[in-house]
HTML snippet that shows the backbone in 3Dmol.js (N, CA, C, O; Angstrom):
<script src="https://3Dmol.org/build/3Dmol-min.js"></script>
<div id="view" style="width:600px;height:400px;position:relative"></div>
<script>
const pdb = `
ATOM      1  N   UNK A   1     175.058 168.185 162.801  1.00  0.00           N
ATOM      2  CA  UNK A   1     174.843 166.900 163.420  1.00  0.00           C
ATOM      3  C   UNK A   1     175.523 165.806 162.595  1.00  0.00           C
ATOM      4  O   UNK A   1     175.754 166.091 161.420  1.00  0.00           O
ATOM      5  N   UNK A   2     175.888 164.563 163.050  1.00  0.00           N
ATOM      6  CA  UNK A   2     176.765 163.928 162.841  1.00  0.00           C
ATOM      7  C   UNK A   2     175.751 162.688 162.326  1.00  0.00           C
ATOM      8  O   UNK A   2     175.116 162.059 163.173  1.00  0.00           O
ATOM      9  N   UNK A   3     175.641 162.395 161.022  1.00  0.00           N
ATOM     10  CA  UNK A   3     174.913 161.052 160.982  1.00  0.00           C
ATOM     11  C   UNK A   3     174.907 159.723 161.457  1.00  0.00           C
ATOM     12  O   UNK A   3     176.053 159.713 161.908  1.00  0.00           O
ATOM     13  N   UNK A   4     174.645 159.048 161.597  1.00  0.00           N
ATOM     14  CA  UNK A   4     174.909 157.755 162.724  1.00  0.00           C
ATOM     15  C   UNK A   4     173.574 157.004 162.111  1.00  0.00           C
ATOM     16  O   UNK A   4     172.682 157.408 161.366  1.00  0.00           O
ATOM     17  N   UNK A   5     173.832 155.691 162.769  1.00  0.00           N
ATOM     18  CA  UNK A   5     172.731 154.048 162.372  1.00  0.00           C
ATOM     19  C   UNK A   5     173.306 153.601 163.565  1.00  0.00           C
ATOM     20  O   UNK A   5     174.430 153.892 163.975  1.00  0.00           O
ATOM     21  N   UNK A   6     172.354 152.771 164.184  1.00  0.00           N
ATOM     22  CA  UNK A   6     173.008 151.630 164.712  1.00  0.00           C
ATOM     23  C   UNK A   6     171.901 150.554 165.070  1.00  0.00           C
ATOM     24  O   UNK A   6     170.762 150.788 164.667  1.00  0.00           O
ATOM     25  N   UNK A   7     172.102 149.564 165.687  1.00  0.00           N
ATOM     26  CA  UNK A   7     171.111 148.224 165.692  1.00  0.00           C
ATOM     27  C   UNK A   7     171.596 147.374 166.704  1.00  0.00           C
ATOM     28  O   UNK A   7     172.740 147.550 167.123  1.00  0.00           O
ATOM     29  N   UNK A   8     170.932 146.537 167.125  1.00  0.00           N
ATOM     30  CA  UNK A   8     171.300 145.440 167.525  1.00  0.00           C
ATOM     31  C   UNK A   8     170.998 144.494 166.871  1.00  0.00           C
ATOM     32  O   UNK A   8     169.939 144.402 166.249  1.00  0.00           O
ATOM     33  N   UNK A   9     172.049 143.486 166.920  1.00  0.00           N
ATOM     34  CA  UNK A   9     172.595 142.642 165.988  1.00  0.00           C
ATOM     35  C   UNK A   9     171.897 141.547 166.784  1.00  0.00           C
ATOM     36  O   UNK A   9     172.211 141.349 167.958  1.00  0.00           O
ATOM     37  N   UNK A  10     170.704 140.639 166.004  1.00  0.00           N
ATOM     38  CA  UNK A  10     170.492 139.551 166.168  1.00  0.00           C
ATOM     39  C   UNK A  10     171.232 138.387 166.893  1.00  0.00           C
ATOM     40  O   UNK A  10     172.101 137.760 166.287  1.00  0.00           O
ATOM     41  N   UNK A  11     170.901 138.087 168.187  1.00  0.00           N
ATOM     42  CA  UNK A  11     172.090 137.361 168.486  1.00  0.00           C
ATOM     43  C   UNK A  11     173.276 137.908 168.863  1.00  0.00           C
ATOM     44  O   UNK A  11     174.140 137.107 169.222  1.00  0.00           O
ATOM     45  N   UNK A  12     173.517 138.963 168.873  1.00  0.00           N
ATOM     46  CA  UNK A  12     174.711 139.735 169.097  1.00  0.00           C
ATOM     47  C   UNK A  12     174.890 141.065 169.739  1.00  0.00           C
ATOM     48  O   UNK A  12     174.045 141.474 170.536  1.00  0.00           O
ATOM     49  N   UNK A  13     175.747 141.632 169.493  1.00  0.00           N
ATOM     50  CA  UNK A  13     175.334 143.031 170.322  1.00  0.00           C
ATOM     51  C   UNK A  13     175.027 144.493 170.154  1.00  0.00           C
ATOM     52  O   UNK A  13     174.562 144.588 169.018  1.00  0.00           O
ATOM     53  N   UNK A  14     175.055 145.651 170.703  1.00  0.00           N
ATOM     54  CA  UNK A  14     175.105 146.481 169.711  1.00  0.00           C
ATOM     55  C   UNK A  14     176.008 147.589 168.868  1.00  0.00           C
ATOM     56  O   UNK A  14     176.872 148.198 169.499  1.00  0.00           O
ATOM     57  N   UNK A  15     175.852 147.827 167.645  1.00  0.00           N
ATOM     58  CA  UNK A  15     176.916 148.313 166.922  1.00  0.00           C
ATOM     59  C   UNK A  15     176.312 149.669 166.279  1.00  0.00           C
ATOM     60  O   UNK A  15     175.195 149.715 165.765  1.00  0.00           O
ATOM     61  N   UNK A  16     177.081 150.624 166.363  1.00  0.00           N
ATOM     62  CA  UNK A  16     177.041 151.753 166.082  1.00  0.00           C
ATOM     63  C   UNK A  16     177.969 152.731 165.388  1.00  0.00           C
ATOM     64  O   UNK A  16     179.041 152.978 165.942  1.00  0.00           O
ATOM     65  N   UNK A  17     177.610 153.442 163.985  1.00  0.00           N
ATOM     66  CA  UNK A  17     178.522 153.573 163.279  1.00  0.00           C
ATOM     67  C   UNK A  17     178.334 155.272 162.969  1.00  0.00           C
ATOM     68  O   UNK A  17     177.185 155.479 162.578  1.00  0.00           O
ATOM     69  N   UNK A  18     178.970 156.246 163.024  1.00  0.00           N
ATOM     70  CA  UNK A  18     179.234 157.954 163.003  1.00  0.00           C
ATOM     71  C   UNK A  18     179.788 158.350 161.821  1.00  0.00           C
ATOM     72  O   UNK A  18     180.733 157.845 161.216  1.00  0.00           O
ATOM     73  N   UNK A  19     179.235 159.133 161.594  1.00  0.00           N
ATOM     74  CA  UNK A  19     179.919 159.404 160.397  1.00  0.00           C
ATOM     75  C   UNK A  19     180.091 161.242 160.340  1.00  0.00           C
ATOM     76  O   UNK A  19     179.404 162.090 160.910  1.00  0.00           O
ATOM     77  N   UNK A  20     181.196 161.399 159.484  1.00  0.00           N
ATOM     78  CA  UNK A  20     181.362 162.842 159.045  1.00  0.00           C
ATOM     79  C   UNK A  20     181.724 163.182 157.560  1.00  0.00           C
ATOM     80  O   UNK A  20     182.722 162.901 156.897  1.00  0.00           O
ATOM     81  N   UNK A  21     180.493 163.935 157.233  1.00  0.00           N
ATOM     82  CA  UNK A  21     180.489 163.501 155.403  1.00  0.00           C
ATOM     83  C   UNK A  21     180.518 165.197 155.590  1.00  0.00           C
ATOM     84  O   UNK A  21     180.131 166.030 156.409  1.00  0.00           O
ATOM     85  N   UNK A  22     181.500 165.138 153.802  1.00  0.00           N
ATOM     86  CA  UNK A  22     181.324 166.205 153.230  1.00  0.00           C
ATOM     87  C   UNK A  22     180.891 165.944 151.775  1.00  0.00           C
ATOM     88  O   UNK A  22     179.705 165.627 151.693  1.00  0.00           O
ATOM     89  N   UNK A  23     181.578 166.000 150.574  1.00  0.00           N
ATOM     90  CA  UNK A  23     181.692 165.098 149.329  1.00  0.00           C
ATOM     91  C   UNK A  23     182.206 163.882 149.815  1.00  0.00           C
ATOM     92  O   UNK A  23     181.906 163.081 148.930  1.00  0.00           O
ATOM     93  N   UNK A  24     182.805 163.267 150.703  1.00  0.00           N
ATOM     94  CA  UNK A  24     183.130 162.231 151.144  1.00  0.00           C
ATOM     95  C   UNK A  24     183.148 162.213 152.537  1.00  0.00           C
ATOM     96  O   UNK A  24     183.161 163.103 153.387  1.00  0.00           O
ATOM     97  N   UNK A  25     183.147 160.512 152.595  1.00  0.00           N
ATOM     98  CA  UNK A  25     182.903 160.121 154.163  1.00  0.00           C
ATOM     99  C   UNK A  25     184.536 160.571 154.702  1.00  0.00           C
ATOM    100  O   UNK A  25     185.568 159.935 154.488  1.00  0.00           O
ATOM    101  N   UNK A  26     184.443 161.405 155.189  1.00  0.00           N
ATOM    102  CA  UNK A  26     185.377 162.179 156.196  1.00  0.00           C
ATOM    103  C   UNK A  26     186.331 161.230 157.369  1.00  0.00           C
ATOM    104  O   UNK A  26     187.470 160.763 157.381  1.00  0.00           O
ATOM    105  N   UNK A  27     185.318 161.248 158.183  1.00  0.00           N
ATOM    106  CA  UNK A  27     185.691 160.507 159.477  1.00  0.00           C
ATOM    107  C   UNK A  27     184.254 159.528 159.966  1.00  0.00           C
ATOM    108  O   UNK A  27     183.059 159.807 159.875  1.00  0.00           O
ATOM    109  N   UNK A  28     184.943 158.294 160.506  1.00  0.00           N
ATOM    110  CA  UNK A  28     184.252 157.188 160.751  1.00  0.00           C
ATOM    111  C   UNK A  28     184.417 156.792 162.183  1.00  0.00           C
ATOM    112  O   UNK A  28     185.560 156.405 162.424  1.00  0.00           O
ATOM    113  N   UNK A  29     183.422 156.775 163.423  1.00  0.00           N
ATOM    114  CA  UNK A  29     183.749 156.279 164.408  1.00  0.00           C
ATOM    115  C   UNK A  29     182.673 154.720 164.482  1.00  0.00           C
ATOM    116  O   UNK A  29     181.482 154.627 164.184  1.00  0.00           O
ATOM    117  N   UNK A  30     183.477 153.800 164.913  1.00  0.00           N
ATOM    118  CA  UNK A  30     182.469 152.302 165.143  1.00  0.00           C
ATOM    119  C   UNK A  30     182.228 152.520 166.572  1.00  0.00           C
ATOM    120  O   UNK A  30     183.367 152.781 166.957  1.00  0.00           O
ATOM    121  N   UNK A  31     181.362 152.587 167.752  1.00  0.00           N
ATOM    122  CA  UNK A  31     181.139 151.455 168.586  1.00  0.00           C
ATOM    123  C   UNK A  31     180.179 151.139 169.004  1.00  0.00           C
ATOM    124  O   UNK A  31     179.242 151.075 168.208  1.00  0.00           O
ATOM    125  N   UNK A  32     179.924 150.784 170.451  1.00  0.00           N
ATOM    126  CA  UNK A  32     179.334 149.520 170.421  1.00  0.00           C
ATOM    127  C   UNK A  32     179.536 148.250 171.757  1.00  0.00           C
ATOM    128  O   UNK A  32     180.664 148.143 172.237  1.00  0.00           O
ATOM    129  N   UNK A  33     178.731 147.600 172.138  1.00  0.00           N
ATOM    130  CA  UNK A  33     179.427 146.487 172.932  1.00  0.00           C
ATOM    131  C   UNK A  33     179.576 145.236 172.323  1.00  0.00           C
ATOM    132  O   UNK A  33     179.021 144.205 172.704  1.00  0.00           O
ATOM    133  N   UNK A  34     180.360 145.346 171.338  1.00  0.00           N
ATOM    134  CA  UNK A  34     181.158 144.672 170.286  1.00  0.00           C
ATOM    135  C   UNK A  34     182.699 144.045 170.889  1.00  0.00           C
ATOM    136  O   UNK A  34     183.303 144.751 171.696  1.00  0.00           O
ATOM    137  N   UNK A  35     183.228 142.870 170.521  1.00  0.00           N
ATOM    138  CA  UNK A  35     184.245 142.416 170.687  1.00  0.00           C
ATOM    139  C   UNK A  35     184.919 142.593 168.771  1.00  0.00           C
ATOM    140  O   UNK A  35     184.271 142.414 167.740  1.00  0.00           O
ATOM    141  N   UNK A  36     186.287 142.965 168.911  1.00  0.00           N
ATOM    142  CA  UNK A  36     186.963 142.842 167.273  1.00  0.00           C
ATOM    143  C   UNK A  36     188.655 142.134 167.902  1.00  0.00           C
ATOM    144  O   UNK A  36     189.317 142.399 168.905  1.00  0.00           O
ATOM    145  N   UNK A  37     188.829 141.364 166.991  1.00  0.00           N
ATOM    146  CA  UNK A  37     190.270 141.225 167.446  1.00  0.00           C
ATOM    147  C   UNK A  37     191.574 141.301 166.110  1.00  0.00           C
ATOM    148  O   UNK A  37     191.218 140.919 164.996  1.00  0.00           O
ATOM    149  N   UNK A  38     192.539 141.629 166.230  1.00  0.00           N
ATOM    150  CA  UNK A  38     192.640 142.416 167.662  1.00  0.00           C
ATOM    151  C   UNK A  38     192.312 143.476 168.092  1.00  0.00           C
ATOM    152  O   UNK A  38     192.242 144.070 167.015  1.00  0.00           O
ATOM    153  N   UNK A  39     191.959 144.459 169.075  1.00  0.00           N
ATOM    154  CA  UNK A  39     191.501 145.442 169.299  1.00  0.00           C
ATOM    155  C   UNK A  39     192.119 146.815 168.278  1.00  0.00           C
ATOM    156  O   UNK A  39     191.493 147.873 168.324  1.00  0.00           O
ATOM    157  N   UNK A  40     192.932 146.741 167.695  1.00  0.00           N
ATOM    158  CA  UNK A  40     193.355 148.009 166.927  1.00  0.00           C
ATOM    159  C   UNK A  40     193.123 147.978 165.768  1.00  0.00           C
ATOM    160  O   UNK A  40     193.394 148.935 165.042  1.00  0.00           O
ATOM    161  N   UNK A  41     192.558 146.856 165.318  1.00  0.00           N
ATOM    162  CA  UNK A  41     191.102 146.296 163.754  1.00  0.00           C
ATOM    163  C   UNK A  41     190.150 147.375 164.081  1.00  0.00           C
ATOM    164  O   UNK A  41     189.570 147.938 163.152  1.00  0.00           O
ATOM    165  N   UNK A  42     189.971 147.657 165.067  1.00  0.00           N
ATOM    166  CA  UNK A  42     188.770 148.712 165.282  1.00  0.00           C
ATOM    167  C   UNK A  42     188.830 149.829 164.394  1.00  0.00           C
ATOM    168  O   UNK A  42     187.853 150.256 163.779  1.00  0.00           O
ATOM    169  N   UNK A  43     190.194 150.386 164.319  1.00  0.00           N
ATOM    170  CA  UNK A  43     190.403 151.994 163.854  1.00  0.00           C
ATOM    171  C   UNK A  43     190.709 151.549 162.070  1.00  0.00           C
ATOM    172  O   UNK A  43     190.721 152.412 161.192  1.00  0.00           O
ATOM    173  N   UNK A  44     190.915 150.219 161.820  1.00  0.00           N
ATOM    174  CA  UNK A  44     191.183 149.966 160.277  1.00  0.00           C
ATOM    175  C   UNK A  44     190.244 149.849 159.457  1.00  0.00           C
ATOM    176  O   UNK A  44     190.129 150.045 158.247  1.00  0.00           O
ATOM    177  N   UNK A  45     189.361 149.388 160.541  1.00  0.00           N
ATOM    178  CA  UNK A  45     187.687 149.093 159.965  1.00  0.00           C
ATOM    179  C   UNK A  45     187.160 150.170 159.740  1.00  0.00           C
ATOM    180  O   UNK A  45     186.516 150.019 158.702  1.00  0.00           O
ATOM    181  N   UNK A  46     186.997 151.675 160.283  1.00  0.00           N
ATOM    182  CA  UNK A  46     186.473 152.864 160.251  1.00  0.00           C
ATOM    183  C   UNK A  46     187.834 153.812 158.945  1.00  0.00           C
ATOM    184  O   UNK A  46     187.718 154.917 158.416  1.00  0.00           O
ATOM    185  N   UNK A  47     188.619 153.111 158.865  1.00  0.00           N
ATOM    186  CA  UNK A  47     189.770 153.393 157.724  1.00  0.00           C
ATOM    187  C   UNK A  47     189.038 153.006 156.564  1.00  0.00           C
ATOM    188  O   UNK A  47     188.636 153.899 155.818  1.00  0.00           O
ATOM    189  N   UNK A  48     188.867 152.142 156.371  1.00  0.00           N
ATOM    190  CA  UNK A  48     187.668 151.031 155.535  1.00  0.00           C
ATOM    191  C   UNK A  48     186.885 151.699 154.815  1.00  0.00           C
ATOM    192  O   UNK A  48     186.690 151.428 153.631  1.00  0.00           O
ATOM    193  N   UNK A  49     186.193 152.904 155.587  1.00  0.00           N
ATOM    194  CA  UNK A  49     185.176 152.866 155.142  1.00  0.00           C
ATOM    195  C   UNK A  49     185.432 154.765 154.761  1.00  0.00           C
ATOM    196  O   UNK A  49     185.023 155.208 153.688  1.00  0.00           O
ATOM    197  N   UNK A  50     185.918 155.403 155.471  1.00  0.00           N
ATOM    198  CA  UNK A  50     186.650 156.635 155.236  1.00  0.00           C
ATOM    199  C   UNK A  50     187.276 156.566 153.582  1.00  0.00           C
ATOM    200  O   UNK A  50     187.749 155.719 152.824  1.00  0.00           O
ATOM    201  N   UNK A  51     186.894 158.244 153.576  1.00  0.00           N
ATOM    202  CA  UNK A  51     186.889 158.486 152.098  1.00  0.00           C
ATOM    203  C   UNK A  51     186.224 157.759 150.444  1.00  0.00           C
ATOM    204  O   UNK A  51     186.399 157.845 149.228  1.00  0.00           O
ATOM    205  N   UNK A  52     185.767 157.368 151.005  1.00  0.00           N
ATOM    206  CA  UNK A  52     184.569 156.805 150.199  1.00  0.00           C
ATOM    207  C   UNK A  52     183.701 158.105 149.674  1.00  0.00           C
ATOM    208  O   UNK A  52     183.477 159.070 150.405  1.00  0.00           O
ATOM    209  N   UNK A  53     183.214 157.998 148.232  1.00  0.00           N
ATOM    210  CA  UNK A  53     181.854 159.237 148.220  1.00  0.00           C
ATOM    211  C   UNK A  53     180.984 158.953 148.773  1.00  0.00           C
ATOM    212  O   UNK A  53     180.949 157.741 148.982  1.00  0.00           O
ATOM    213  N   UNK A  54     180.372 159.364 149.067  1.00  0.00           N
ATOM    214  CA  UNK A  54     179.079 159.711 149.641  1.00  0.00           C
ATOM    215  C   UNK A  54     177.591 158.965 148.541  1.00  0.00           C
ATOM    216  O   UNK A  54     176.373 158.866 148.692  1.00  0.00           O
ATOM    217  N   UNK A  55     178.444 158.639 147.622  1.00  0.00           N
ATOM    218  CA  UNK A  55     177.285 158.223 146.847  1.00  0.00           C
ATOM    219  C   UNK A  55     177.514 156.676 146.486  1.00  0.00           C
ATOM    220  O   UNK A  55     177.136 155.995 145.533  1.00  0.00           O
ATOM    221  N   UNK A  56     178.356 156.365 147.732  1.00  0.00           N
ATOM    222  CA  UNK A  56     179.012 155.082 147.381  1.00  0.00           C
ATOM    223  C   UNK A  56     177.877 153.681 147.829  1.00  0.00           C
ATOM    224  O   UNK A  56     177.090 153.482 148.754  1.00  0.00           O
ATOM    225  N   UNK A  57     178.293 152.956 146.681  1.00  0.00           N
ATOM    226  CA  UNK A  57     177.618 151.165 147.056  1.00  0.00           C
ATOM    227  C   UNK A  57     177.505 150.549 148.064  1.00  0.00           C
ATOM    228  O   UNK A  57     178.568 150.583 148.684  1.00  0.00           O
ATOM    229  N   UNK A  58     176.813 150.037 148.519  1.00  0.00           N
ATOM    230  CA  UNK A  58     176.974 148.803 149.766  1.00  0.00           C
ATOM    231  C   UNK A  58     178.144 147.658 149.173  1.00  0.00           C
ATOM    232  O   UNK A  58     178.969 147.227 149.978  1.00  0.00           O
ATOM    233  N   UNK A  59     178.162 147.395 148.367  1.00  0.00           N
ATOM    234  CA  UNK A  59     178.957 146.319 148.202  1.00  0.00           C
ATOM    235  C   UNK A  59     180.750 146.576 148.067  1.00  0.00           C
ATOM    236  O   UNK A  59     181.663 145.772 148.255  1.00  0.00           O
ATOM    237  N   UNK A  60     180.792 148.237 147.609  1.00  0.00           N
ATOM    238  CA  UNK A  60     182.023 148.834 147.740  1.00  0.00           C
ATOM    239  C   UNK A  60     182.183 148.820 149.160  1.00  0.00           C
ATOM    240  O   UNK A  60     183.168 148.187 149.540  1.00  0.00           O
ATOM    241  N   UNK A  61     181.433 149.383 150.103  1.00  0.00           N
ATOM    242  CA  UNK A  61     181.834 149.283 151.423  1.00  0.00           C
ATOM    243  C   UNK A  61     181.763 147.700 152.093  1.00  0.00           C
ATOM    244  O   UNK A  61     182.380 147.244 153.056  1.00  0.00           O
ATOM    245  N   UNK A  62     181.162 147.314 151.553  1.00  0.00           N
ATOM    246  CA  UNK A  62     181.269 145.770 152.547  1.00  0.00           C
ATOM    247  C   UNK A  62     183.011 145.214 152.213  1.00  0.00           C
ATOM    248  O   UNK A  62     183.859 144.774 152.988  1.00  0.00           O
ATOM    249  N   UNK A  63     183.054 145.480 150.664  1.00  0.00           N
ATOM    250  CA  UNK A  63     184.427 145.192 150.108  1.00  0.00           C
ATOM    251  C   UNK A  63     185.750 145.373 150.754  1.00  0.00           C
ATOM    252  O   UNK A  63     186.689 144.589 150.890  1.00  0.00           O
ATOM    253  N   UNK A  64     185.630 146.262 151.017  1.00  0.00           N
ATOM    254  CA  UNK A  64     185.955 146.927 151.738  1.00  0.00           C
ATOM    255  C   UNK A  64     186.372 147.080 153.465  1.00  0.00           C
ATOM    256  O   UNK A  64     187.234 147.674 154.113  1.00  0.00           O
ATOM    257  N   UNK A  65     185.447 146.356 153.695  1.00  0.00           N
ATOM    258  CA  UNK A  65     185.802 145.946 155.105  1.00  0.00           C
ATOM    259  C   UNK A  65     186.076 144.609 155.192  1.00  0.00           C
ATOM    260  O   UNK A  65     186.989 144.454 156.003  1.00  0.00           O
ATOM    261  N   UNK A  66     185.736 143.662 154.767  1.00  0.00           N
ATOM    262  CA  UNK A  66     185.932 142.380 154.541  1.00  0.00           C
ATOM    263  C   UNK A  66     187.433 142.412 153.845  1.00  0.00           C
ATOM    264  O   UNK A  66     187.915 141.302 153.616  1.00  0.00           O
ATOM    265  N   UNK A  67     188.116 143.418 153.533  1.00  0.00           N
ATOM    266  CA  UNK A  67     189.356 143.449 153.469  1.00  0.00           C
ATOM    267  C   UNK A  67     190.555 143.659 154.163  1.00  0.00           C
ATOM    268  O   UNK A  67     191.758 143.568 153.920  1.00  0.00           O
ATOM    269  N   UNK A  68     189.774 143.995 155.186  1.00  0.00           N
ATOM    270  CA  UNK A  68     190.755 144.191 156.950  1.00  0.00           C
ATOM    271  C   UNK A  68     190.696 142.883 157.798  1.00  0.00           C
ATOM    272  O   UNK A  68     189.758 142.149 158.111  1.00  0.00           O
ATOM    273  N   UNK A  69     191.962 142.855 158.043  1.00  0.00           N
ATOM    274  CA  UNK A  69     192.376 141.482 158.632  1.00  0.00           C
ATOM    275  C   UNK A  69     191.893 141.472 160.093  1.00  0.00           C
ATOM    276  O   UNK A  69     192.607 142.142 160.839  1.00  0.00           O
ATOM    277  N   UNK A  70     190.728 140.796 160.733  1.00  0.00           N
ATOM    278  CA  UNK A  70     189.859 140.964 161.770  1.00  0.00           C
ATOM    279  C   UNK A  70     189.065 140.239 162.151  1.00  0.00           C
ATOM    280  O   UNK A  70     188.172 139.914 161.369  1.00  0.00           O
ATOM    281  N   UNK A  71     189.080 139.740 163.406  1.00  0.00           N
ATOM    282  CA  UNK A  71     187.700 138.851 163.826  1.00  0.00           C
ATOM    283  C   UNK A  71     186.752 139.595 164.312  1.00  0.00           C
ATOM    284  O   UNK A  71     187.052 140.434 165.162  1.00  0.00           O
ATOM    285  N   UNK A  72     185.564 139.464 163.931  1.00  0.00           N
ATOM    286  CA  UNK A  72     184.168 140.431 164.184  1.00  0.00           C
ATOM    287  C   UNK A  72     183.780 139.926 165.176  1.00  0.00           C
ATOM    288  O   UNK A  72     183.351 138.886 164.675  1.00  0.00           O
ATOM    289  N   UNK A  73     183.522 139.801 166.540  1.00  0.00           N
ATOM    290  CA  UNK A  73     183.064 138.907 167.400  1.00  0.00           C
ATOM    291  C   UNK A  73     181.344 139.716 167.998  1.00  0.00           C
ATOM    292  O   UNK A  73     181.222 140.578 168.868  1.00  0.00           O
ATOM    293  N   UNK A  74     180.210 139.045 167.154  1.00  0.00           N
ATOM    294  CA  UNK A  74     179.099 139.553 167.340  1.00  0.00           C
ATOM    295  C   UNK A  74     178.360 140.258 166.941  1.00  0.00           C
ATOM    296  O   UNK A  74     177.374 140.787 167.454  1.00  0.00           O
ATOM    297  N   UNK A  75     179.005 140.342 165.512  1.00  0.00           N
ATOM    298  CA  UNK A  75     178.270 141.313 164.575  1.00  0.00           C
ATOM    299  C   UNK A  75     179.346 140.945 163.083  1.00  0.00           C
ATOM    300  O   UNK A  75     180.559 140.749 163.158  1.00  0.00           O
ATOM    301  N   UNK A  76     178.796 140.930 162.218  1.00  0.00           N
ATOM    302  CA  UNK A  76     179.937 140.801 160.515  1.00  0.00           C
ATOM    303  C   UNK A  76     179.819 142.119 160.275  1.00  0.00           C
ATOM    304  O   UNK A  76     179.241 143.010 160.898  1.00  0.00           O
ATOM    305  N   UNK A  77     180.545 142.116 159.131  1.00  0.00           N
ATOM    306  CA  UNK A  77     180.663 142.863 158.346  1.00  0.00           C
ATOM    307  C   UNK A  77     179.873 144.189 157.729  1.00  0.00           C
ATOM    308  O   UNK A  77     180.025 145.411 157.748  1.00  0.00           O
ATOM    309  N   UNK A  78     178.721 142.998 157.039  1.00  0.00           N
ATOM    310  CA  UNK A  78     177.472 143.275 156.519  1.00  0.00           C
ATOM    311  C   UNK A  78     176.659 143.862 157.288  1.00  0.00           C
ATOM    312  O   UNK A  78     175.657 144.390 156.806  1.00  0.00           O
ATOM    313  N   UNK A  79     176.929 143.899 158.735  1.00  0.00           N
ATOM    314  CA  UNK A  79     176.200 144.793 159.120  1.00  0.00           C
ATOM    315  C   UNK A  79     176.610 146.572 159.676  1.00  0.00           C
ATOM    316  O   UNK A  79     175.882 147.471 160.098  1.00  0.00           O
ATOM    317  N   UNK A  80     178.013 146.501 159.440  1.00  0.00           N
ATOM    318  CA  UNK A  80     179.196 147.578 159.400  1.00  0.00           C
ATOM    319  C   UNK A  80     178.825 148.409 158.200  1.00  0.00           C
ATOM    320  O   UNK A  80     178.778 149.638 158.232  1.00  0.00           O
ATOM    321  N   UNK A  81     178.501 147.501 156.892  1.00  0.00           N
ATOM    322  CA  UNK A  81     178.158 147.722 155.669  1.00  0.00           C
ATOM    323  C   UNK A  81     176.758 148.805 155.882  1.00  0.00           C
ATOM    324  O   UNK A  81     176.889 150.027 155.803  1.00  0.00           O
ATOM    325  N   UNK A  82     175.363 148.099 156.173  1.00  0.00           N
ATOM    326  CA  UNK A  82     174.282 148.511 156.145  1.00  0.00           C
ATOM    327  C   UNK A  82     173.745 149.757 157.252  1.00  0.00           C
ATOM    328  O   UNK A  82     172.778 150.518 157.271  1.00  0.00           O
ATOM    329  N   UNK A  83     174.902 149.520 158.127  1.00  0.00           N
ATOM    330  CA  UNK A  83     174.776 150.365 159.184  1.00  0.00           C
ATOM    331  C   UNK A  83     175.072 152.005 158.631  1.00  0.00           C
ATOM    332  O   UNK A  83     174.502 153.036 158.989  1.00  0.00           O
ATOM    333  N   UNK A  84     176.300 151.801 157.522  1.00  0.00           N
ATOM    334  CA  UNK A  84     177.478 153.055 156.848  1.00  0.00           C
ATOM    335  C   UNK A  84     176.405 153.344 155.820  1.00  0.00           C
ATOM    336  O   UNK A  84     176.412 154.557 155.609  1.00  0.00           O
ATOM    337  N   UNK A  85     175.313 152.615 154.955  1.00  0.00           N
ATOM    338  CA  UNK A  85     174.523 152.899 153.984  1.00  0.00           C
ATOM    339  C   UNK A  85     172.929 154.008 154.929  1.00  0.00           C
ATOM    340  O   UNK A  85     172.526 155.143 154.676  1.00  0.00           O
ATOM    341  N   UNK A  86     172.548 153.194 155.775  1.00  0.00           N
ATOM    342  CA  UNK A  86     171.812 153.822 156.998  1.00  0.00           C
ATOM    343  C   UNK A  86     172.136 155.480 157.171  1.00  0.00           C
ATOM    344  O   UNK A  86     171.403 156.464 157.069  1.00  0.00           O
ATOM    345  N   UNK A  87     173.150 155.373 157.389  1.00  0.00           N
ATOM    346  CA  UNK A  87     173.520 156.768 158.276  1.00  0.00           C
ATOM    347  C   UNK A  87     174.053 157.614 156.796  1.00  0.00           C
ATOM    348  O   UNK A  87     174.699 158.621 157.084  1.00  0.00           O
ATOM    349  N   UNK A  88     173.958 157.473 155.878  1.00  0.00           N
ATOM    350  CA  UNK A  88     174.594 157.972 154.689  1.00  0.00           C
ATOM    351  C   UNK A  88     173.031 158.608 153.825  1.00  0.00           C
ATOM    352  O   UNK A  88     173.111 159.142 152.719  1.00  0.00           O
TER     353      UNK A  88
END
`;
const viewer = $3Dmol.createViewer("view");
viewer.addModel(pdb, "pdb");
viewer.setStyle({}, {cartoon: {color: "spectrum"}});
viewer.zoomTo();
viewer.render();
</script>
């Protein structure tokens, strides 16, 4: 089974984050009825967060995504972040 978090975002919508761990986060799927722009930020953001250990920080992953050039429309970061700590 594939670990996963997701929430709805206060005010916003909902976001949902997959994961495939081995010693490391493998593969990352985001979605969600989320707006990102531009739409192909989507697959950089789940880049983001891929290959990371498994025993990794919230603040490495927020770092991390807040480093992809992207408008979040309805959800930040931080919650991309807590969602990847969730399902981990």
């Amino acid at each position: 089974m594939t670990p996963q978090a997701s929430k709805k975002v206060p005010d916003g919508k909902l976001v949902r984050v997959d994961i495939d761990v081995e010693e490391r986060i493998d593969t990352v799927t985001i979605t969600g009825d989320f707006f990102v722009e531009p739409p192909e930020a989507r697959r950089d953001l789940e880049t983001a967060i891929e290959g990371h250990p498994v025993d990794v920080d919230r603040e490495t992953i927020l770092a991390a995504l807040e480093a992809v050039e992207a408008t979040l429309i309805g959800f930040a970061a931080s919650d991309l972040a807590d969602l990847t700590m969730e399902a981990l």
